[in-house]
C-alpha positions, 0 to 999 in steps of 0.5 A: 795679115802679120805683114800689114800687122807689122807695117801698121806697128811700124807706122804708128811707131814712127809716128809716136816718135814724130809726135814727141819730136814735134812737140819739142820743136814747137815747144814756142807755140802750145796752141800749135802743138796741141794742133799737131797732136790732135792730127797725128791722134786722128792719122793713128785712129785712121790707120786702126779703122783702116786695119779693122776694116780690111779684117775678118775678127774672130773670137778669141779663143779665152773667152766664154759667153752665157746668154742670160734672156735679153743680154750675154755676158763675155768672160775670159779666162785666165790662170785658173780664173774666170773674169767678165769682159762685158755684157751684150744686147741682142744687136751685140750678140749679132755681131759676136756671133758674125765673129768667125773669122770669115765675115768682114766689119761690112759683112757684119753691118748688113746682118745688123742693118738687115735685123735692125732695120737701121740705116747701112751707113748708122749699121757700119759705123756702129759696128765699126765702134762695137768691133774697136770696143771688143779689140780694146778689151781683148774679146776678139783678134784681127 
């Protein structure tokens, strides 16, 4: 996983430099960088899903959870200190708990689209979406 980790930086690296290149060479036409801007944010955003896709995310060792009737509070714990994450419903507590490293996003999605009774494709997208969310703010790794 650290060799696709690392291709997958790599990439996006090069891909940000690209896209200041661009946007000097096509300095004329703003419209057209613009354009060009939004493909290579869409090319990133698909490499990211890409990686999240093919990962098996597990919860990050720092942080604690306490459920609380309908919603669980996220909290992570840093230099002495305790601060929340985020709160989750009962359909985000089913994915957190299928964060053990073992289960894939599209294992997830079935747990979430045989509990809720949801669509497989509404289930998978959702999770993919809920996945990226706790990756942003650091309450899961790849």
């Amino acid at each position: 996983m650290d060799a696709r980790k690392s291709i997958v930086a790599s990439r996006r690296g090069f891909i940000c430099i690209l896209s200041g290149l661009l946007s000097g060479l096509l300095f004329v036409s703003p419209d057209r960088v613009q354009a060009k801007k939004t493909k290579i944010k869409n090319l990133v955003a698909n490499l990211e899903r890409e990686i999240l896709e093919r990962s098996t995310p597990r919860r990050h060792p720092s942080i604690t959870w306490n459920s609380y009737g309908s919603t669980t509070k996220l909290y992570m714990k840093t230099k002495g200190e305790t601060r929340p994450v985020c709160t989750l419903n009962h359909a985000g507590k089913t994915v957190w708990d299928a964060c053990d490293g073992e289960n894939t996003p599209r294992g997830i999605s079935r747990l979430v689209h045989q509990k809720y009774q949801v669509s497989s494709h509404q289930a998978h997208v959702d999770c993919l979406a809920f996945l990226a969310r706790l990756k942003r703010v650091g309450a899961i790794q790849l």
